[in-house]
TORLUMSE-194375 format. One record per residue: residue in three letters; x, y, z of N, C-alpha, C in turn. Coordinates in steps of 0.05 Angstrom, whole numbers, padded with zeros to 5 digits, always signed. Layout:
ALAXYZXYZXYZ
...
END
This chain:
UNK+01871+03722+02984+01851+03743+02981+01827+03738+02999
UNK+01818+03714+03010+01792+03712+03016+01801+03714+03053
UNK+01830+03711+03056+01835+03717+03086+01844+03744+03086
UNK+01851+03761+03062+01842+03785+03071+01817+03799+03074
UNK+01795+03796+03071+01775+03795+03055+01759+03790+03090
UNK+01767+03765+03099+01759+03754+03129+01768+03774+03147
UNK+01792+03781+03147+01809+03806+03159+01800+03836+03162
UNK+01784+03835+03142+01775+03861+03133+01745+03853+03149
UNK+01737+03848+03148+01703+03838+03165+01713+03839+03182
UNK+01722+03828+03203+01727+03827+03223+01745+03859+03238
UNK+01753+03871+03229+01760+03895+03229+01740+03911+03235
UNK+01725+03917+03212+01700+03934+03205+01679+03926+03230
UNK+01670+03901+03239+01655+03893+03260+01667+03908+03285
UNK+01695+03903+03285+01706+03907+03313+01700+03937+03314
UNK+01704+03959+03294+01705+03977+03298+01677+03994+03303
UNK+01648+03972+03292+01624+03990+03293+01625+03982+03322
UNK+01626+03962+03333+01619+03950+03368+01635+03974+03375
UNK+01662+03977+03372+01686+03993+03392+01658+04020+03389
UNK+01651+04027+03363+01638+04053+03366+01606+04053+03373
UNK+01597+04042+03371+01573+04038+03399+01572+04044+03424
UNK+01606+04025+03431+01603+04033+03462+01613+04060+03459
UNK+01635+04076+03454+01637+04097+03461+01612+04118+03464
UNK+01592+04112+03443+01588+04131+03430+01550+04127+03445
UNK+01552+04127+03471+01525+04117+03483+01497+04136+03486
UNK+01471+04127+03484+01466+04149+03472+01449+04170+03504
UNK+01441+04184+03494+01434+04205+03517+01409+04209+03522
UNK+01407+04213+03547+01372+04211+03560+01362+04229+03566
UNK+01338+04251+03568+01329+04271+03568+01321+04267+03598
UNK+01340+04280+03619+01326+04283+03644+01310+04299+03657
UNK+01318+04326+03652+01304+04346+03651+01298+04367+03633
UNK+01268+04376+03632+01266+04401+03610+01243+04424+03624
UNK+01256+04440+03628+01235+04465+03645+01251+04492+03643
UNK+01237+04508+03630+01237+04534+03626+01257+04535+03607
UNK+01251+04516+03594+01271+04518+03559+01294+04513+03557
UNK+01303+04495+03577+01329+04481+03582+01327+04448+03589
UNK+01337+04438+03571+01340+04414+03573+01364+04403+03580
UNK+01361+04390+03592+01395+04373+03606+01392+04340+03608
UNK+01407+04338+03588+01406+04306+03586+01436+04291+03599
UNK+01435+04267+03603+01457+04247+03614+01461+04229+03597
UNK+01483+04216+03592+01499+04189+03583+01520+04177+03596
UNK+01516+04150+03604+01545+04130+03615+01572+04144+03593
UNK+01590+04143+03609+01616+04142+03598+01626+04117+03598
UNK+01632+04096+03578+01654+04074+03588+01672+04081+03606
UNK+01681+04065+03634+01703+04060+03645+01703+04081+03666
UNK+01673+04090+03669+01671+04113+03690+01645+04109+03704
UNK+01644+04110+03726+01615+04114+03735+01599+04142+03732
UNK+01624+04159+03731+01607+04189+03734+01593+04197+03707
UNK+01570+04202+03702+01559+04207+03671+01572+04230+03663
UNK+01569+04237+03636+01573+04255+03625+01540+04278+03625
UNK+01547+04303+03623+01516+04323+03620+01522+04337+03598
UNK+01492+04337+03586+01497+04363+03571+01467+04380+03565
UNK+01471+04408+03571+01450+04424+03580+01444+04436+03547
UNK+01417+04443+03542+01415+04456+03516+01403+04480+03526
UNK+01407+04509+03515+01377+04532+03512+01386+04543+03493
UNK+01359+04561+03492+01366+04585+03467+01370+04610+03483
UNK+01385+04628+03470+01381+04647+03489+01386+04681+03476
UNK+01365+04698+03481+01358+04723+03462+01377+04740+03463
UNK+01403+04726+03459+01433+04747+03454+01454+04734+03428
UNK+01460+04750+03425+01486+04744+03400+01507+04732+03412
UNK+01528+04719+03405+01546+04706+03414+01568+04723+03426
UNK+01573+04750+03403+01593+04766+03421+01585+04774+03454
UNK+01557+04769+03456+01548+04787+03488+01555+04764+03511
UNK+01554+04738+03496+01545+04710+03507+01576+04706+03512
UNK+01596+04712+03495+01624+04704+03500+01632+04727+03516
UNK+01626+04760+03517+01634+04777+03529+01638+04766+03571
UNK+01604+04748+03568+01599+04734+03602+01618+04725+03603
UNK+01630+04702+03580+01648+04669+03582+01679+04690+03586
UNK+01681+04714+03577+01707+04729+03582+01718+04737+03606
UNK+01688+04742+03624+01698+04758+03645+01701+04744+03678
UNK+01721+04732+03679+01733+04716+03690+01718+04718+03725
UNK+01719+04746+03744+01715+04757+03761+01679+04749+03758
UNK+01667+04743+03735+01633+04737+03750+01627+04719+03738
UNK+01641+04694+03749+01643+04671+03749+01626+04657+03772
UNK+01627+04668+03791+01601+04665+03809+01576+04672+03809
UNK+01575+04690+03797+01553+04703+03789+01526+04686+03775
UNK+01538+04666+03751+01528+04651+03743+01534+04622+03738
UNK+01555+04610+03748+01572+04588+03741+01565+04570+03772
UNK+01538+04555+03761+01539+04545+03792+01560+04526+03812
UNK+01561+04542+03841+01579+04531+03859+01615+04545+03851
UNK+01616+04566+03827+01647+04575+03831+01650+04598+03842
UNK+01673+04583+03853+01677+04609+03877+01708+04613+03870
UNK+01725+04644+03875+01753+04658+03878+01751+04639+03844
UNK+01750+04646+03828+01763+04656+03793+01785+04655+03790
UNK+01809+04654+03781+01828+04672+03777+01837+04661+03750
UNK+01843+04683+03731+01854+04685+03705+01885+04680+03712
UNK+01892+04653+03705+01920+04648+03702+01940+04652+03681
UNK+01927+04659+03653+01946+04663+03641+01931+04663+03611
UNK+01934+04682+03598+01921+04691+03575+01944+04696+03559
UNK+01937+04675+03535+01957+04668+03520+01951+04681+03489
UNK+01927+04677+03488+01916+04699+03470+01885+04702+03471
UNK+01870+04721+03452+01839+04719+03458+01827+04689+03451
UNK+01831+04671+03444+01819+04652+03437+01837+04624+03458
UNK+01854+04638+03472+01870+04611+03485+01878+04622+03512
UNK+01874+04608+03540+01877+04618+03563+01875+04589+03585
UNK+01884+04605+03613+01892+04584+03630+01866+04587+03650
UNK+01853+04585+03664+01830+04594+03692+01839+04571+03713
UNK+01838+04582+03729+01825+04566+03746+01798+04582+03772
UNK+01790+04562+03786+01772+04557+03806+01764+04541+03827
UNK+01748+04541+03849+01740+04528+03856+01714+04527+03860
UNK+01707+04496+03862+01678+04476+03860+01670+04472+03889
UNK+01650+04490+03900+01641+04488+03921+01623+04462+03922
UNK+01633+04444+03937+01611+04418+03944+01599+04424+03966
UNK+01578+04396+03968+01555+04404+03995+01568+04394+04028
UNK+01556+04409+04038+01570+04400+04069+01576+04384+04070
UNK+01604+04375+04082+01625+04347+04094+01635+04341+04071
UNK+01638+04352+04039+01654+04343+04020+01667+04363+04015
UNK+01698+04352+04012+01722+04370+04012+01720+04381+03987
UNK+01714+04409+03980+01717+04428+03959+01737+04417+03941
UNK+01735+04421+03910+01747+04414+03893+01758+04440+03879
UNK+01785+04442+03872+01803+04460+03851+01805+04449+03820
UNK+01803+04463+03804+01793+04463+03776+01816+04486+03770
UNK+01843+04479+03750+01849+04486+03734+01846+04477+03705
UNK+01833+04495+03690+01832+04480+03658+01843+04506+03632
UNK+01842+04493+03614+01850+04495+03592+01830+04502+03572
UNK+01827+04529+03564+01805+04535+03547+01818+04544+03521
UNK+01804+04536+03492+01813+04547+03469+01792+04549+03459
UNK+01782+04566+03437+01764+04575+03423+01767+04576+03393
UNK+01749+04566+03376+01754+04560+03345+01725+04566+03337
UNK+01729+04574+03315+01703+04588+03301+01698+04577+03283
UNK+01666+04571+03266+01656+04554+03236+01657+04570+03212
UNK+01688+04580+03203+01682+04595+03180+01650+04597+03161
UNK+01635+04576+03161+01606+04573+03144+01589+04582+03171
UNK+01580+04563+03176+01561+04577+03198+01568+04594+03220
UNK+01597+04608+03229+01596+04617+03247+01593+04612+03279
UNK+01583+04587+03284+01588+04583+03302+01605+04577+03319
UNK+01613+04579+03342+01636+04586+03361+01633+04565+03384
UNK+01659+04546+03379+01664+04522+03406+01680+04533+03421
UNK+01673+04529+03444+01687+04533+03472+01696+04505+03480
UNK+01735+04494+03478+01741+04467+03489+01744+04478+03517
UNK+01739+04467+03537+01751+04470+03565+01755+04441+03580
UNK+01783+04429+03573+01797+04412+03590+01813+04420+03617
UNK+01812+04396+03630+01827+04398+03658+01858+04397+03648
UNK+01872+04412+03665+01898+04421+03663+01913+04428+03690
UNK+01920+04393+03702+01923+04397+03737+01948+04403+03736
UNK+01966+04403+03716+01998+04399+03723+02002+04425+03715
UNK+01994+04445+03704+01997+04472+03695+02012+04486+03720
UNK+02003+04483+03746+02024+04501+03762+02043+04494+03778
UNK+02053+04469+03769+02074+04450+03779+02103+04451+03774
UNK+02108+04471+03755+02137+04493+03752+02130+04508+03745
UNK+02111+04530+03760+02105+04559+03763+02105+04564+03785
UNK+02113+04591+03801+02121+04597+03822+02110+04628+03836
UNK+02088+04627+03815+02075+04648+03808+02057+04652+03836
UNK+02043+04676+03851+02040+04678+03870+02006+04670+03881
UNK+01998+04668+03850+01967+04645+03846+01981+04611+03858
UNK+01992+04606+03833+02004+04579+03842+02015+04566+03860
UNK+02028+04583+03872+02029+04581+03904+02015+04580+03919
UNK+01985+04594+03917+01962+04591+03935+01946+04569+03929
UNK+01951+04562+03903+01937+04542+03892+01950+04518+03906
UNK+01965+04508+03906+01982+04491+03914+01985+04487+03941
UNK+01976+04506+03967+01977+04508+03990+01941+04504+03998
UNK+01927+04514+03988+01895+04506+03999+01889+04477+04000
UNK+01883+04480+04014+01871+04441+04017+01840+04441+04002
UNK+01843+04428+03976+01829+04418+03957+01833+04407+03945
UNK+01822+04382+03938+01821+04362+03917+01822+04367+03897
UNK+01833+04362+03874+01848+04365+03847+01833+04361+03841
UNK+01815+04360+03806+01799+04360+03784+01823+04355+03770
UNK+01830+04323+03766+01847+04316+03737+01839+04315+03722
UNK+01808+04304+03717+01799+04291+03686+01770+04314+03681
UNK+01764+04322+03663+01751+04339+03661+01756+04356+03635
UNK+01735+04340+03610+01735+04344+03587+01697+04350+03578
UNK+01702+04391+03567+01677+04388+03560+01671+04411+03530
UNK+01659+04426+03528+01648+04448+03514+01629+04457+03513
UNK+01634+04494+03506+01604+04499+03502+01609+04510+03472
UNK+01580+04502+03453+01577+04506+03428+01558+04536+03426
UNK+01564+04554+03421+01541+04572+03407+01535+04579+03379
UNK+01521+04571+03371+01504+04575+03353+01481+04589+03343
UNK+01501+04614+03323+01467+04634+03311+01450+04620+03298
UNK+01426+04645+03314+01394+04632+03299+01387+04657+03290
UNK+01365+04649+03279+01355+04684+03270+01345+04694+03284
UNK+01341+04729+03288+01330+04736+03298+01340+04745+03324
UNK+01366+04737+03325+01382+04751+03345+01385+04736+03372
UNK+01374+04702+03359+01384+04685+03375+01402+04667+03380
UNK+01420+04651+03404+01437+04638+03399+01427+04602+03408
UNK+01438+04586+03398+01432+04558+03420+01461+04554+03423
UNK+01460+04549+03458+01484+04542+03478+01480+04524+03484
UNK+01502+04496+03481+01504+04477+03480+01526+04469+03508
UNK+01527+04465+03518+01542+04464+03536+01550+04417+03546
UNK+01573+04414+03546+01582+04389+03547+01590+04384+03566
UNK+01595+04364+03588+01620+04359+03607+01615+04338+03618
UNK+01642+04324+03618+01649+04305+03629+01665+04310+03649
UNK+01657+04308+03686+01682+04313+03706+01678+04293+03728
UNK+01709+04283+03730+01717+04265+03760+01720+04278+03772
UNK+01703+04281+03791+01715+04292+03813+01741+04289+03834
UNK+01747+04270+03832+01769+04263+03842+01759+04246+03869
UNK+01776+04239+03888+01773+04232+03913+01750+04206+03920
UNK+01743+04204+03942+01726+04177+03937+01700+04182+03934
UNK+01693+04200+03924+01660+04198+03919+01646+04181+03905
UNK+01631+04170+03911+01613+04152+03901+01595+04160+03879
UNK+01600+04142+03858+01590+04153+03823+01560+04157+03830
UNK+01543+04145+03847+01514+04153+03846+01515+04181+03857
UNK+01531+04192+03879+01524+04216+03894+01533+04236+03868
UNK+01547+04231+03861+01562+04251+03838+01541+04262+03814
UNK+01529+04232+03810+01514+04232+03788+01487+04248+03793
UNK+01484+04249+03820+01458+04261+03829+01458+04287+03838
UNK+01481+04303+03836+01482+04325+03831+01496+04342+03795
UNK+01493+04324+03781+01488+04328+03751+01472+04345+03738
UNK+01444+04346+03754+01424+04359+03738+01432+04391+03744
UNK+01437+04396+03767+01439+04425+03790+01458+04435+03769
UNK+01482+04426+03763+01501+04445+03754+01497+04452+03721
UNK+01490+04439+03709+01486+04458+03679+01467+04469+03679
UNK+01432+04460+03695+01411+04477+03689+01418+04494+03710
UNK+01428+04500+03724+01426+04527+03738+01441+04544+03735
UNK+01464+04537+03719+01489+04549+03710+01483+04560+03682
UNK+01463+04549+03655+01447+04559+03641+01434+04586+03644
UNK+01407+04578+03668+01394+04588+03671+01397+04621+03674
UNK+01422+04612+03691+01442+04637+03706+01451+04655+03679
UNK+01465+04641+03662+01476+04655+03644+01458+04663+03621
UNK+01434+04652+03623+01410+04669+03598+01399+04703+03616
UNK+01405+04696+03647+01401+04728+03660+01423+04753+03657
UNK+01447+04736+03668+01469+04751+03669+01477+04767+03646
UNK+01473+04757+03622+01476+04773+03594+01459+04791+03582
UNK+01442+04795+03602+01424+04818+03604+01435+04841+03618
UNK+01460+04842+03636+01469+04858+03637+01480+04883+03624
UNK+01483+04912+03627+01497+04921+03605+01513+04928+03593
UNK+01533+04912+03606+01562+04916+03595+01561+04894+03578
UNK+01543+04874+03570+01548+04846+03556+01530+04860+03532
UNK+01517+04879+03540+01489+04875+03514+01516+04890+03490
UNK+01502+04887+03474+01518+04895+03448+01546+04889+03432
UNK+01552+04873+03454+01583+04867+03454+01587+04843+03423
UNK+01605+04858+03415+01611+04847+03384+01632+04842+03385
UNK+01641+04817+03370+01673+04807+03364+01685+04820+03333
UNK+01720+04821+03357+01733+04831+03332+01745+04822+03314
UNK+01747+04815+03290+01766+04798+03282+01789+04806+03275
UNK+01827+04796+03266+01846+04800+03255+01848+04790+03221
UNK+01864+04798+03216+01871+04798+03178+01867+04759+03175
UNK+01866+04744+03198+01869+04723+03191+01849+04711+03194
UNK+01822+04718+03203+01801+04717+03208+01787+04700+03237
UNK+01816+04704+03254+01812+04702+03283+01803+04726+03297
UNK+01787+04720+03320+01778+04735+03333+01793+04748+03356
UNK+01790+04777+03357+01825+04784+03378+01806+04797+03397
UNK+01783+04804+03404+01774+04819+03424+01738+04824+03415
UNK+01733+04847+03431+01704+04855+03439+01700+04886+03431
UNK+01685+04899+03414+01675+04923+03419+01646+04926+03410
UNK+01640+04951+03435+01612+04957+03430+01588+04959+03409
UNK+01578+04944+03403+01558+04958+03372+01556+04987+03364
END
């Protein structure tokens, strides 16, 4: 009994240390014009993890109507360029890809990922997962995947993040936005890291304008008998 007992301590220790390190905490690097974007080490990575906060004076259906429309992705999504909707599997589950314009003399990066969407029966609020998904067009023959596969760009394998929205009153939401991405290739974790701040606050920033547009204003979700969400219509 008392060497299980030792067994069990030693367990419980191992497991608060194991969860410390993962679990590292996050630093407030920037905050201007109501967006904050903080950083944390990842174990076993140099590249940090980001995650951008705002509020922003739209409902979630107008805010997901932007996250739907694949084609203005540049518009507000800093540095993506050519979109393409690979494969829509249902409204809450889909394939994208893109590409990650880097700064002069660095070879552009391709981003296929994996997005699914799940809703907070109580509060309502709505996660956006979007993982990297490089092997997706590697027995498809499809006439994307073929171009995909022929451009000279560096792959995005690892690349795990989300965006959270969350109603507030008053007809506001807080967008939470997560990500963790390797870029791949030999870049050096400081250069990487120092262009961290650029892509969520400006990609925020972008998307608290863009949903002022008026095809986004009003836009309400639909739900099915099961209380998933199947689509968009106007208020």
């Amino acid at each position: 009994m008392i060497f299980y007992f030792k067994s069990l301590t030693v367990v419980v220790l191992l497991y608060f240390q194991a969860s410390s390190v993962l679990a590292q905490p996050w630093q407030l690097e920037k905050d201007e014009q109501g967006i904050q974007i903080y950083l944390r080490a990842v174990p076993d990575s140099s590249i940090k993890e980001f995650k951008g906060e705002i509020r922003i004076k739209a409902r979630i259906g107008s805010l997901l109507a932007v996250m739907n429309d694949t084609d203005a992705c540049p518009q507000w999504v800093y540095n993506c360029a050519e979109p393409v909707l690979l494969e829509k599997i249902s409204f809450t589950e889909r394939y994208n890809f893109q590409i990650s314009m880097m700064p002069l003399f660095i070879t552009n990066r391709g981003l296929i990922f994996h997005t699914v969407l799940s809703q907070d029966a109580k509060s309502r609020a709505i996660t956006m997962k979007m993982n990297a998904s490089p092997d997706y067009c590697n027995t498809k023959q499809t006439e994307t995947c073929q171009y995909i596969k022929k451009i000279k760009l560096i792959p995005i394998t690892r690349s795990v993040g989300s965006y959270q929205f969350i109603p507030e009153p008053g007809g506001w939401t807080k967008v939470i936005w997560q990500q963790h991405i390797e870029p791949g290739g030999s870049l050096p974790g400081w250069l990487v890291n120092s262009l961290l701040l650029d892509l969520p606050y400006n990609t925020l920033d972008s998307l608290r304008t863009i949903v002022r547009n008026h095809k986004y204003i009003g836009m309400k979700l639909i739900y099915g008998s099961d209380g998933t969400a199947t689509g968009f219509k106007s208020r």
